[in-house]
TIFITOR-965757 format. One record per residue: residue number from 0; residue in one letter; x, y, z of N, C-alpha, C in turn. Coordinates in nm, 2 decimals, padded with zeros to 4 digits. Atoms other than C-alpha are relative to their C-alpha. Layout:
BEGIN
ATOM   resi   resn      n_X      n_Y      n_Z     ca_X     ca_Y     ca_Z      c_X      c_Y      c_Z
ATOM    NUM      A        X        Y        Z        X        Y        Z        X        Y        Z
...
This chain:
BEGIN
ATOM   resi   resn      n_X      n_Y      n_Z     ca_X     ca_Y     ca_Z      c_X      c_Y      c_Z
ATOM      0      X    00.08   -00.12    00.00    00.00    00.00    00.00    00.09    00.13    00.00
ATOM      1      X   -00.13   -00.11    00.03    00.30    00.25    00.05    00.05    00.03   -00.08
ATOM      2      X   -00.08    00.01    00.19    00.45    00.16   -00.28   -00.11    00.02   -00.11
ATOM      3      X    00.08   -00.05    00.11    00.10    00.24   -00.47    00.02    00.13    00.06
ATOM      4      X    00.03   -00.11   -00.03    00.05    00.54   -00.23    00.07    00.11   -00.09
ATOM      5      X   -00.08   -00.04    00.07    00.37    00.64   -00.34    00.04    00.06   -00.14
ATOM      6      X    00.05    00.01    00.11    00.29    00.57   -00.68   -00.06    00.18   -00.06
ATOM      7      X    00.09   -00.10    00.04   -00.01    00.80   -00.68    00.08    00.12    00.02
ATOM      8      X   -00.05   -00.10   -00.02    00.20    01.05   -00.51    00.10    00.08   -00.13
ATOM      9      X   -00.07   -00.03    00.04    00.43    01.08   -00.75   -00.03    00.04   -00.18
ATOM     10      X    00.08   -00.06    00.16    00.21    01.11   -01.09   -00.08    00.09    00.03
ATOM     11      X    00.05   -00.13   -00.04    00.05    01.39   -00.93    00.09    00.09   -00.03
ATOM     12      X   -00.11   -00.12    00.01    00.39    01.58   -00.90    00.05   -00.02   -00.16
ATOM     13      X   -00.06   -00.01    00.16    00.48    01.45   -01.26   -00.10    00.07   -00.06
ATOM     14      X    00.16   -00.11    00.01    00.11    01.62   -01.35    00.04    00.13    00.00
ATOM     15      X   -00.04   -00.12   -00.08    00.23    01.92   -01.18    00.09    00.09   -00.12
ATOM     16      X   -00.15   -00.08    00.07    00.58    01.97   -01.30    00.02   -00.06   -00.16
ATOM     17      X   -00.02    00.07    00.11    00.52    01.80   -01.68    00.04    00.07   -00.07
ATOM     18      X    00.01   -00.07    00.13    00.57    02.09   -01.87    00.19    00.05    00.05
ATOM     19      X   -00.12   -00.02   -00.04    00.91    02.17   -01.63    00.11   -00.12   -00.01
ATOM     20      X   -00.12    00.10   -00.04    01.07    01.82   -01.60    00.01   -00.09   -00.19
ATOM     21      X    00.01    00.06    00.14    00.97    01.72   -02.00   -00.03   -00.12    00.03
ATOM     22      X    00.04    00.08   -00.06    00.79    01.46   -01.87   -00.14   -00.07   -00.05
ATOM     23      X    00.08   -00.01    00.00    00.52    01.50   -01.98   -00.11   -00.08   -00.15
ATOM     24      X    00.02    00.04    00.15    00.30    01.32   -02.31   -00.08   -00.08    00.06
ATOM     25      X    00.12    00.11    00.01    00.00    01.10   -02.41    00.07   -00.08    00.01
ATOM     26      X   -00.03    00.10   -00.02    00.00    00.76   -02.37    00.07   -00.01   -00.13
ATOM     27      X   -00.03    00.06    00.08    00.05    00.71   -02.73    00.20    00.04   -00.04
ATOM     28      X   -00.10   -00.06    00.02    00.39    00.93   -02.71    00.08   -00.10    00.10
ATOM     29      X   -00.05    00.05   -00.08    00.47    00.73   -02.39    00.03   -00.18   -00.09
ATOM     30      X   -00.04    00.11    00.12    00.45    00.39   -02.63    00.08    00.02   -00.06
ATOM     31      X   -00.19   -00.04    00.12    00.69    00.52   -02.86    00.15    00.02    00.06
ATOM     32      X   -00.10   -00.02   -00.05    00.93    00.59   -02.62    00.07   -00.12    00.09
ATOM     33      X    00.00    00.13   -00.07    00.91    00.24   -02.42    00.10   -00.08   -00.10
ATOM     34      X   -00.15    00.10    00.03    01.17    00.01   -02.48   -00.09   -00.16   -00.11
ATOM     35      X    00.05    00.08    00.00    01.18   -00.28   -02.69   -00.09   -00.16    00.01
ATOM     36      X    00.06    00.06   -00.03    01.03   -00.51   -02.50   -00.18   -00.01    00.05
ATOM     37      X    00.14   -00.03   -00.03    00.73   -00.34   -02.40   -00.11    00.03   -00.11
ATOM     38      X    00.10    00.01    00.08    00.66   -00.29   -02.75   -00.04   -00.12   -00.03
ATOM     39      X    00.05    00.17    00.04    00.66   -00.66   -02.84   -00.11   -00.03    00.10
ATOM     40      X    00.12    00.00   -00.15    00.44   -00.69   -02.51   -00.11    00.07   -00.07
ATOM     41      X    00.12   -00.05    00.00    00.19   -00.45   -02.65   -00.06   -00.06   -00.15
ATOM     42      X    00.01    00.06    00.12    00.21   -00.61   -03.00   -00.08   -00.08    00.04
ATOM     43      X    00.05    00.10    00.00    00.12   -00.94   -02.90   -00.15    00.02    00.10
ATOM     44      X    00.13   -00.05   -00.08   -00.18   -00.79   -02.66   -00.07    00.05   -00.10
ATOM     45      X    00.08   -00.07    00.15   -00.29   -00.61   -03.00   -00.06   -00.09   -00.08
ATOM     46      X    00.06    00.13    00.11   -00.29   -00.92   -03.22   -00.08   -00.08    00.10
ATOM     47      X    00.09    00.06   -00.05   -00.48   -01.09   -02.94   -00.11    00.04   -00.01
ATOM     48      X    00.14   -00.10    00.04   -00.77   -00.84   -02.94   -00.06    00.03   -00.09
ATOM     49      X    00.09    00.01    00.13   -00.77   -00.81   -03.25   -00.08   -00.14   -00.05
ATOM     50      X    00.08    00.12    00.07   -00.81   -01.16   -03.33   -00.15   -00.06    00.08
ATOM     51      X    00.12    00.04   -00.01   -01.06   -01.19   -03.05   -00.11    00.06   -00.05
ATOM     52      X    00.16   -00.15    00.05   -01.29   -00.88   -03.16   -00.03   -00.07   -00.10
ATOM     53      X    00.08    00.11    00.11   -01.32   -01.12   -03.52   -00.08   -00.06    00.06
ATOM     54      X    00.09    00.20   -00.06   -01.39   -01.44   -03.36   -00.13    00.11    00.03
ATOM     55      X    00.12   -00.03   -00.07   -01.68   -01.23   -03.17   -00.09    00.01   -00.11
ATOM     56      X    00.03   -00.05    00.08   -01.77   -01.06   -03.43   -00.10   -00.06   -00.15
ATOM     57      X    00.09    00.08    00.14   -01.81   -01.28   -03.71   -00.13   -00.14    00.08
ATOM     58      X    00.06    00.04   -00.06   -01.96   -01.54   -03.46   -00.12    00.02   -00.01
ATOM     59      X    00.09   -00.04   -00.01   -02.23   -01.35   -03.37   -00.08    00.06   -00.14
ATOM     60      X    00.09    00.02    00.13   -02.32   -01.26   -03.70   -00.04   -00.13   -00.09
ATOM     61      X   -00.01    00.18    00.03   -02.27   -01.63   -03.80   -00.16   -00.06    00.06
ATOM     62      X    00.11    00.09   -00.01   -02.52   -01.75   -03.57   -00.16    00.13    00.01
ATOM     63      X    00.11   -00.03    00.02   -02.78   -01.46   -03.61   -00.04   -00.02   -00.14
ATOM     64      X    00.04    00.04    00.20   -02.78   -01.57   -04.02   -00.08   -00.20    00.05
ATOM     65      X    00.02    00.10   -00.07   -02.82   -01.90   -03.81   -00.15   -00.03    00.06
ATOM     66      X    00.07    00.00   -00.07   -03.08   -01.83   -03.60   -00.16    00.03   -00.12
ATOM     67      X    00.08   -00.01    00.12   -03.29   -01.70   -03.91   -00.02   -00.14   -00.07
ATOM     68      X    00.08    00.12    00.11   -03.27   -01.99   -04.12   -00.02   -00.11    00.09
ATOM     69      X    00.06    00.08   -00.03   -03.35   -02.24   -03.84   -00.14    00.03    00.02
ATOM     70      X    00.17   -00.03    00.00   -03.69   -02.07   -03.76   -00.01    00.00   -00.11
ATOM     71      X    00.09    00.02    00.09   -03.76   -02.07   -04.14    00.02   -00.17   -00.03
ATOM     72      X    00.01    00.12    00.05   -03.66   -02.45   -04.18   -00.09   -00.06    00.13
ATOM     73      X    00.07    00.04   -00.15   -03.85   -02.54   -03.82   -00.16    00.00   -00.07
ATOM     74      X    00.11   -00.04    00.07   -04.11   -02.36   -04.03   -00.06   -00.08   -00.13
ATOM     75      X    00.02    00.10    00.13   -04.13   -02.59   -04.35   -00.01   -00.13    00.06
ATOM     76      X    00.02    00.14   -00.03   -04.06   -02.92   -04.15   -00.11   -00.03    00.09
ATOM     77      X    00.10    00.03   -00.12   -04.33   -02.85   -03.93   -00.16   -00.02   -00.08
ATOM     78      X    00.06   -00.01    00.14   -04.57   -02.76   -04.24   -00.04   -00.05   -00.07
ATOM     79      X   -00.02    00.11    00.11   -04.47   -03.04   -04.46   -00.07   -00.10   -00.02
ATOM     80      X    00.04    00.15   -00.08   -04.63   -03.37   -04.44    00.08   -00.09   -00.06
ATOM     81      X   -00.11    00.08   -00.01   -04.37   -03.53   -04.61    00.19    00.06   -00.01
ATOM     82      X   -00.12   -00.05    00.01   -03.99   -03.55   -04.55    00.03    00.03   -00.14
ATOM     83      X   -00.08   -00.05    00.16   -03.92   -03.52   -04.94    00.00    00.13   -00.04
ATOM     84      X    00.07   -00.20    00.02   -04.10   -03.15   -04.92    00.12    00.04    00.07
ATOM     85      X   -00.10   -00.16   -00.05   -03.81   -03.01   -04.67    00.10   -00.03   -00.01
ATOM     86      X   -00.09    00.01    00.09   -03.53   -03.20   -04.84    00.04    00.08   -00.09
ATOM     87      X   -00.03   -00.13    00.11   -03.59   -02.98   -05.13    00.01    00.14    00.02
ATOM     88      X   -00.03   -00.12   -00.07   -03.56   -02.69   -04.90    00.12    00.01    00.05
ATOM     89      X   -00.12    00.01   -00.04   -03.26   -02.79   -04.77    00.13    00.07   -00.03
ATOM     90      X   -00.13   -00.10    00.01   -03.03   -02.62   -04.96    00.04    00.15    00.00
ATOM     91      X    00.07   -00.15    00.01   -03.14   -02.28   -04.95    00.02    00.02    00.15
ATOM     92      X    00.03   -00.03   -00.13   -03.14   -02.30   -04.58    00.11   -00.13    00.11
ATOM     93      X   -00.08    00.07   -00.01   -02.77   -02.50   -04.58    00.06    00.06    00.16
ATOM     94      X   -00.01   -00.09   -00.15   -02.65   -02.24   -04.24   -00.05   -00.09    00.12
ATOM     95      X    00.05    00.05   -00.14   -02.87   -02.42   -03.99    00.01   -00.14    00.03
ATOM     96      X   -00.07    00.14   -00.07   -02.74   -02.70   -03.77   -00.13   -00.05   -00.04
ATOM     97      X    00.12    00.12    00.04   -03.11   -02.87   -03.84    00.04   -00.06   -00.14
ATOM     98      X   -00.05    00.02    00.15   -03.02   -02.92   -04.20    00.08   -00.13   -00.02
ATOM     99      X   -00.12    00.17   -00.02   -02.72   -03.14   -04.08   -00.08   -00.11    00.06
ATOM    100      X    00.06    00.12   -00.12   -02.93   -03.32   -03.82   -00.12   -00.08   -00.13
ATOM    101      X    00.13    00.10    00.06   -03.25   -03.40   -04.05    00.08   -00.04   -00.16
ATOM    102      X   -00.09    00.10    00.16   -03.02   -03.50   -04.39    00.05   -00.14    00.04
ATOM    103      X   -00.01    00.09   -00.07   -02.87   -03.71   -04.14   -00.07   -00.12    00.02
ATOM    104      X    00.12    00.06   -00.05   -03.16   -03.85   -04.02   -00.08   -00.05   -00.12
ATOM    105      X    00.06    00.03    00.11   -03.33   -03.87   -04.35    00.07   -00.09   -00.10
ATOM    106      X   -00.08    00.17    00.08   -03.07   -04.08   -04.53    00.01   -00.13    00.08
ATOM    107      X   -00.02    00.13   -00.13   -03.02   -04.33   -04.25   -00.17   -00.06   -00.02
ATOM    108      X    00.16    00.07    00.03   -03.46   -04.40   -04.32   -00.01   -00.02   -00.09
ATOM    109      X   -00.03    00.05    00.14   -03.40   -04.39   -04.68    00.04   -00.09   -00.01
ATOM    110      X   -00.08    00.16    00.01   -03.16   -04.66   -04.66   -00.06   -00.10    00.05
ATOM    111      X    00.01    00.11   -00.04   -03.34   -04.85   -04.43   -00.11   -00.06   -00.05
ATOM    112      X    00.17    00.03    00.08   -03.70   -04.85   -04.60    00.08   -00.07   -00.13
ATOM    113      X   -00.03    00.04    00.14   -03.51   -04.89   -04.94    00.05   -00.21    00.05
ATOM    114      X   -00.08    00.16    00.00   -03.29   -05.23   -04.80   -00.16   -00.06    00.08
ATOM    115      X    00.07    00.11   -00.01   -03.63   -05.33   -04.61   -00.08   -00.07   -00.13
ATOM    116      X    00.10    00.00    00.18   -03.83   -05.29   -04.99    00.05   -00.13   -00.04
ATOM    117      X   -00.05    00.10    00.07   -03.54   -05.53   -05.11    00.01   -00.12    00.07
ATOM    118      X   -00.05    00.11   -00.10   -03.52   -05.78   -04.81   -00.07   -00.11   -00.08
ATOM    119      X    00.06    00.06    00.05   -03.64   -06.10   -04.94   -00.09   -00.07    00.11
ATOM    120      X    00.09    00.05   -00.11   -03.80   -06.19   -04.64   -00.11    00.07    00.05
ATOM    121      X    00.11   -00.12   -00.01   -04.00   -05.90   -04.62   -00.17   -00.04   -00.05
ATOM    122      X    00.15    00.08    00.02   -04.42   -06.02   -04.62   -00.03    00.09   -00.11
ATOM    123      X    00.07   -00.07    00.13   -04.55   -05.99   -04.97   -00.11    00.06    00.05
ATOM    124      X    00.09   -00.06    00.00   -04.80   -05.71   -05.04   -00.01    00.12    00.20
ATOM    125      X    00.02   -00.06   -00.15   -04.68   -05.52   -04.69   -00.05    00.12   -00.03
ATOM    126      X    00.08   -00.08    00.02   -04.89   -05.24   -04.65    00.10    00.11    00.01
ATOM    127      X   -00.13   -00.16    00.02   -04.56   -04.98   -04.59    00.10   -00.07    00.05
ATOM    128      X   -00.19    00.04   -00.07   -04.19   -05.00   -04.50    00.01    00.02    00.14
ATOM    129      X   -00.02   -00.01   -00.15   -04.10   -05.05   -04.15    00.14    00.03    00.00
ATOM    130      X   -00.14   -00.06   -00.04   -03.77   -04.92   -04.00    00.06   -00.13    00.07
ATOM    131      X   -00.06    00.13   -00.01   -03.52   -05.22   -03.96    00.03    00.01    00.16
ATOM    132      X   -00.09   -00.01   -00.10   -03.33   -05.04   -03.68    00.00    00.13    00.10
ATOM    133      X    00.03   -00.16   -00.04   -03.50   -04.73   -03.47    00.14    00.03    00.09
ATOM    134      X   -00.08   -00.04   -00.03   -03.17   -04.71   -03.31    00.10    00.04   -00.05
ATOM    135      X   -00.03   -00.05    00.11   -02.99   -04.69   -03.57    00.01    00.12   -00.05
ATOM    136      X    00.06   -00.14   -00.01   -03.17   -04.38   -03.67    00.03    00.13    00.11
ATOM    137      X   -00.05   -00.15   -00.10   -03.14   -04.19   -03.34    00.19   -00.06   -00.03
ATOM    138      X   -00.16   -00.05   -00.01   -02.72   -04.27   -03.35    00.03    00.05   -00.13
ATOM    139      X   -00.01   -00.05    00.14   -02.73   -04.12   -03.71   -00.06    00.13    00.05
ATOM    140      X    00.04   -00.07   -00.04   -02.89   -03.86   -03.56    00.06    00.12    00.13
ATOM    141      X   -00.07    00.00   -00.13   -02.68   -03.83   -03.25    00.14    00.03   -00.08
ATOM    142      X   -00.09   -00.04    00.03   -02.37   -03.83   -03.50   -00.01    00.14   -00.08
ATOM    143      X   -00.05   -00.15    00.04   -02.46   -03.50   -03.69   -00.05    00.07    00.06
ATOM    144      X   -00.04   -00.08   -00.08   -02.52   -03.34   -03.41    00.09    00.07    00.08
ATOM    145      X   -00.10   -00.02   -00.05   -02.23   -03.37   -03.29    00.12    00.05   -00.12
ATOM    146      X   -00.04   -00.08    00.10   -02.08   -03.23   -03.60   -00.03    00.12    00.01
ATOM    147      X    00.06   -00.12    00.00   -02.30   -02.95   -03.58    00.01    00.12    00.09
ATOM    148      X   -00.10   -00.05   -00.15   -02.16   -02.90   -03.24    00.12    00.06   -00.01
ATOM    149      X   -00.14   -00.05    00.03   -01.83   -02.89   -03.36    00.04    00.11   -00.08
ATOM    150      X    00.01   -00.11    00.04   -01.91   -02.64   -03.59   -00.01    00.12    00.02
ATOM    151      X   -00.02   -00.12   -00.07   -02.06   -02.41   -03.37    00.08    00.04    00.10
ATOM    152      X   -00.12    00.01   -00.11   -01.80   -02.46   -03.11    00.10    00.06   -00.12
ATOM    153      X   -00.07   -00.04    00.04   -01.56   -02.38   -03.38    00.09    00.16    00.03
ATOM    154      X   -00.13   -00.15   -00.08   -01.25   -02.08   -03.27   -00.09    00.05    00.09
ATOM    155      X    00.06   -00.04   -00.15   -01.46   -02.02   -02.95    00.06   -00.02    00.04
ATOM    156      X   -00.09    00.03   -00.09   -01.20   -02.13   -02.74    00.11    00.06    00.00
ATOM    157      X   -00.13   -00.15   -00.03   -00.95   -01.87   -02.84   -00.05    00.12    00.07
ATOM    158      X    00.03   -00.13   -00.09   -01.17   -01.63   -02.68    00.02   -00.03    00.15
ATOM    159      X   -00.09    00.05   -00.17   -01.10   -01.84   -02.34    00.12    00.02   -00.02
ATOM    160      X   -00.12   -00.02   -00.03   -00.77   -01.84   -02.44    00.05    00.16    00.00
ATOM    161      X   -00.07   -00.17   -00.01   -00.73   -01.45   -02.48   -00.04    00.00    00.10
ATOM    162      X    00.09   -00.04   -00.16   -00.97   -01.40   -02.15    00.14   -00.11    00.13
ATOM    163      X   -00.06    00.10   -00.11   -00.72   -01.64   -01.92    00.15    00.02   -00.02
ATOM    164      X   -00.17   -00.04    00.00   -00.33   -01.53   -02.11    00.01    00.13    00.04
ATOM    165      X   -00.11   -00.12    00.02   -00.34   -01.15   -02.19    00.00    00.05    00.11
ATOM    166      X   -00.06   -00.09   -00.12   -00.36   -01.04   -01.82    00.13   -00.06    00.05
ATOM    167      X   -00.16    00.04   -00.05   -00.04   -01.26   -01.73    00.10    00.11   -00.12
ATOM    168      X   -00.10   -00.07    00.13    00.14   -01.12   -02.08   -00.01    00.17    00.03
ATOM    169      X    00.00   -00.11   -00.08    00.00   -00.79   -01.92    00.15    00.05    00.12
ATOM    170      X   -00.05   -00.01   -00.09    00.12   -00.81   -01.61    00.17   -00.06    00.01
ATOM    171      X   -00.18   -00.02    00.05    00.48   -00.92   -01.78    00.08    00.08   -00.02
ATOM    172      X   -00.06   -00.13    00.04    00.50   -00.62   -01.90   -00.01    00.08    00.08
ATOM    173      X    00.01   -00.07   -00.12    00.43   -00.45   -01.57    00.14   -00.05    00.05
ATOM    174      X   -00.11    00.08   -00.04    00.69   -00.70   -01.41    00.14    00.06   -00.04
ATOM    175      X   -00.09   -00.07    00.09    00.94   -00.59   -01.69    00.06    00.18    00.04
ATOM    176      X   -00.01   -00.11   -00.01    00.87   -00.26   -01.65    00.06    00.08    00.14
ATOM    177      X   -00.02   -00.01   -00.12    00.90   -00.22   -01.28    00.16    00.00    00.04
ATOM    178      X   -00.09    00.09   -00.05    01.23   -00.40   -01.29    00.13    00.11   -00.09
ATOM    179      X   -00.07   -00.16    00.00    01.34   -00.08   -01.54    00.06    00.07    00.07
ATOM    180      X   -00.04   -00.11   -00.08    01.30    00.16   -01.33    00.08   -00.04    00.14
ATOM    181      X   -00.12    00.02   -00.10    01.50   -00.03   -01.06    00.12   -00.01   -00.04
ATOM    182      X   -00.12    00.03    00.03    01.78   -00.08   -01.29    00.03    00.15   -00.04
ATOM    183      X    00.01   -00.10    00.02    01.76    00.28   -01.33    00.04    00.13    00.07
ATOM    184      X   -00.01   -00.05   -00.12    01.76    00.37   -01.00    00.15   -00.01    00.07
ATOM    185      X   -00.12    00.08   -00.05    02.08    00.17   -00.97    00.14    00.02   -00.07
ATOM    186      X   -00.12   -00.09    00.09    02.24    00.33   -01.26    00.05    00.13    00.00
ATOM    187      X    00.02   -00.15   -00.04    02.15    00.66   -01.17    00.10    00.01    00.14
ATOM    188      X   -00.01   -00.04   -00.11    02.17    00.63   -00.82   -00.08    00.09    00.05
ATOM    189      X    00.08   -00.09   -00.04    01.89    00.85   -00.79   -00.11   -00.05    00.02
ATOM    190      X    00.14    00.01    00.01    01.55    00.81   -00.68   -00.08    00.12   -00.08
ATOM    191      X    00.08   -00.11   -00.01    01.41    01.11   -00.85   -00.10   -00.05   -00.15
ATOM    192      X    00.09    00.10    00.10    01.11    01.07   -01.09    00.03   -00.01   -00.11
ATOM    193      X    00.00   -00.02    00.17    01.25    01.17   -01.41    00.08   -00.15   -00.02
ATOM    194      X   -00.07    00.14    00.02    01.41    00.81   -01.33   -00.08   -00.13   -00.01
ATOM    195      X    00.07    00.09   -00.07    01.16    00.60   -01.24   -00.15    00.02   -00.10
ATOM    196      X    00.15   -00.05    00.09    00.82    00.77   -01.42   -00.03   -00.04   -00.11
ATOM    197      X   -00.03    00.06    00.12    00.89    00.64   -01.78   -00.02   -00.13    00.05
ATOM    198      X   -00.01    00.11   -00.01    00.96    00.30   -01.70   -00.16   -00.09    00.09
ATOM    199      X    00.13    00.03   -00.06    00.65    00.27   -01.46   -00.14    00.00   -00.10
ATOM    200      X    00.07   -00.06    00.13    00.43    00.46   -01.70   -00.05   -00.10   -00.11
ATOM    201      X   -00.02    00.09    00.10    00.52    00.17   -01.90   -00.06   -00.13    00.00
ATOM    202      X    00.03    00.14   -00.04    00.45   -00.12   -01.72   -00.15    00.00    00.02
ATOM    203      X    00.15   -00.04   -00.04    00.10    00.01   -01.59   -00.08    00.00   -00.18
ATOM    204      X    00.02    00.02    00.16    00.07    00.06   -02.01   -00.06   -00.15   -00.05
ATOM    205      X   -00.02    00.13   -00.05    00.10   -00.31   -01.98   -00.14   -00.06    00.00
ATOM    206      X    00.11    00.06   -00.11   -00.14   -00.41   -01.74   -00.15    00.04   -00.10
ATOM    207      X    00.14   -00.03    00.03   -00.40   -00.19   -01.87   -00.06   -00.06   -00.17
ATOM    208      X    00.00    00.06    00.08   -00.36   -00.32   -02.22   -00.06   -00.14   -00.02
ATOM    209      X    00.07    00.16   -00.04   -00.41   -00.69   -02.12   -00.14    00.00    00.05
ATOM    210      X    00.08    00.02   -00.04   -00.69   -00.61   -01.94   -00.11    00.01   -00.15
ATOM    211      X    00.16   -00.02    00.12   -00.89   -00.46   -02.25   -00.01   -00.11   -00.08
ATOM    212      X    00.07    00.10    00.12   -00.81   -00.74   -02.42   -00.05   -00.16    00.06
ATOM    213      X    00.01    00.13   -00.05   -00.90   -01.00   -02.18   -00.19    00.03    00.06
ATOM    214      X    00.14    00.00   -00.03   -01.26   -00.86   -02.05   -00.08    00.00   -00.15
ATOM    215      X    00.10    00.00    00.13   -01.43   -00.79   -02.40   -00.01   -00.18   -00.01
ATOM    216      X   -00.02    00.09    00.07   -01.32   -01.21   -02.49   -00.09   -00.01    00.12
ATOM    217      X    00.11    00.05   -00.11   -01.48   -01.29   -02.13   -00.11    00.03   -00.04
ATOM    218      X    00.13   -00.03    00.04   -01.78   -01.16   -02.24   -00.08   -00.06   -00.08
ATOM    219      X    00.09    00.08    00.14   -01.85   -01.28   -02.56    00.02   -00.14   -00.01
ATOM    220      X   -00.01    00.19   -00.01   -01.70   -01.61   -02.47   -00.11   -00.04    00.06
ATOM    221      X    00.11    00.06   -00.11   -01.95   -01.64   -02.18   -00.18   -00.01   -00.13
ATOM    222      X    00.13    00.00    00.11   -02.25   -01.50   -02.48    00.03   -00.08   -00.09
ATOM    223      X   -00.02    00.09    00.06   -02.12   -01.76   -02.71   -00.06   -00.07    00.02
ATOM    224      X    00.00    00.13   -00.01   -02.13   -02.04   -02.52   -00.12    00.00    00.03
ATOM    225      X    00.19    00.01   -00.03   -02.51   -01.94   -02.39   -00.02   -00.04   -00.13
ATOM    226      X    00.05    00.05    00.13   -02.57   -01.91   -02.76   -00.04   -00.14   -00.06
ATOM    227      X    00.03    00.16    00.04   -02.47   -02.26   -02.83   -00.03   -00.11    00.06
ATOM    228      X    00.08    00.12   -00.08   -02.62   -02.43   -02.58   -00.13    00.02    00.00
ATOM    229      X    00.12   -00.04   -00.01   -02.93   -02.29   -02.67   -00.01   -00.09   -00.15
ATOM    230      X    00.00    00.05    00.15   -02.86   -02.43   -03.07   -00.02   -00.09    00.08
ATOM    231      X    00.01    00.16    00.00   -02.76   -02.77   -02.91   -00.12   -00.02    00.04
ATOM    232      X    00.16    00.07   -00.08   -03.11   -02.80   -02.70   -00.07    00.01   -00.13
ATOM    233      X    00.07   -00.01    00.13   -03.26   -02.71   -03.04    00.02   -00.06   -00.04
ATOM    234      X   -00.06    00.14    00.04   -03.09   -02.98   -03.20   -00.05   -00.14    00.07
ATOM    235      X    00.02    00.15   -00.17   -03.18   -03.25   -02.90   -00.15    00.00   -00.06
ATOM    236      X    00.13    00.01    00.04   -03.55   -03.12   -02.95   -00.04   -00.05   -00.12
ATOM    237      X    00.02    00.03    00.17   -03.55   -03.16   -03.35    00.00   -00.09    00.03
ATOM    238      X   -00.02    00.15    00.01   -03.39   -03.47   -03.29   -00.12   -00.09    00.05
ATOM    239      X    00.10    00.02   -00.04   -03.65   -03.60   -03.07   -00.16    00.03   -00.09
ATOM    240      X    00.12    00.03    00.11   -03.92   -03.51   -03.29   -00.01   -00.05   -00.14
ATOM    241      X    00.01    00.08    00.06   -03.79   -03.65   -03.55    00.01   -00.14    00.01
ATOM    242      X    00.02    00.16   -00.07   -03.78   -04.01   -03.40   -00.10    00.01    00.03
ATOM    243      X    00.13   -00.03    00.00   -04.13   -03.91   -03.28   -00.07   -00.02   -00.15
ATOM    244      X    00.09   -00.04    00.15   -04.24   -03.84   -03.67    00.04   -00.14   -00.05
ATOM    245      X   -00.05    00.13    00.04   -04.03   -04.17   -03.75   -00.10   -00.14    00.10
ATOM    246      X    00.06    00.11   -00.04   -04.17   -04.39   -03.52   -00.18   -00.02   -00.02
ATOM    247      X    00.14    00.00    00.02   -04.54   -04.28   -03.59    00.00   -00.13   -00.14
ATOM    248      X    00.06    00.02    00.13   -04.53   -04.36   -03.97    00.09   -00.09   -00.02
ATOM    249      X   -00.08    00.13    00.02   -04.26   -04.63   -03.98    00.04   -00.13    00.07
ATOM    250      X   -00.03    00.11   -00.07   -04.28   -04.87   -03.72   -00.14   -00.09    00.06
């Protein structure tokens, strides 16, 4: 607490006397003047931010083009009365994880109506095709969801990874910086601030850098992952009603 006090104390007097001790300058002047290590430090804090502000970015536009074309295909398959009608919708409305799940789902009953049609054991004159294998079906079902998963899960996990590195990589460059102005102090032999205020200046540059780029990724990682756990239950539901619509008319 002494050594912030201190702190504070002393960027007051640099405040003061800035225009006397040349001391004085925006941050962006104080960057330029930082050594380089502190630029590489702010570099790599930069390219993290940047890369997460995309990921957010495109994401969220991603799954609201998303979010649209599953309410219109929710809309056709619910509509329909047969699966061949929202087949031919399918491609038009390629974006939404349902798409994957009921193609899925739809070839795996194709195939199995078609091989019961051919079985030779199958009772002449049967009144419809039955489903050989309703389990079958749901793990055909179960696997392109989990595709679908992995798709929307896709580069989300760099936004954990910026939210959990850039305040260490931050606070490196605080560390760093701190460790300046003591070697400064040692070169000098002076405590005075025109020794020490640069190199601080620097490190706190740092800190605060890391942080911006580590709270925005918190954020949108956390609205992400709601997002896609709200697809997946959608997906779980479809799925389930399509085994429901299957088991009515095929078993």
């Amino acid at each position: 607490m002494r050594t912030l006090g201190y702190y504070a104390i002393a960027m007051q007097i640099q405040a003061v006397g800035a225009s006397e001790t040349g001391m004085g300058g925006s941050v962006v002047e104080w960057v330029a003047r930082s050594t380089p290590l502190s630029k590489a430090v702010l570099l790599v804090l930069f390219l993290f931010s940047i890369t997460s502000w995309g990921i957010a970015l495109h994401k969220l536009w991603e799954y609201r083009r998303l979010e649209r074309q599953t309410s219109s295909f929710l809309d056709v398959f619910r509509r329909s009365k047969k699966f061949s009608e929202v087949q031919s919708v399918c491609r038009s409305l390629v974006h939404s994880p349902l798409v994957g799940v009921f193609q899925a789902g739809y070839a795996e009953l194709n195939a199995q109506l078609r091989h019961g049609t051919e079985d030779a054991e199958a009772p002449a004159g049967s009144a419809r095709p039955t489903l050989r294998s309703f389990d079958a079906l749901d793990r055909a079902l179960l696997r392109a969801s989990s595709v679908e998963a992995n798709k929307l899960e896709h580069r989300v996990h760099l936004l954990a990874t910026t939210a959990s590195i850039t305040p260490f990589i931050g606070l490196f460059g605080t560390v760093m910086g701190i460790v300046g102005a003591f070697q400064g102090i040692a070169a000098t032999g002076s405590t005075d601030l025109s020794v020490v205020a640069t190199p601080i200046g620097e490190s706190l540059i740092a800190t605060a850098a890391g942080l911006a780029a580590a709270i925005p990724a918190v954020y949108f990682y956390n609205h992400l992952t709601n997002q896609i756990k709200i697809h997946l239950s959608t997906m779980e539901d479809f799925s389930l009603e399509f085994l429901n619509i299957a088991e009515r008319n095929f078993t």
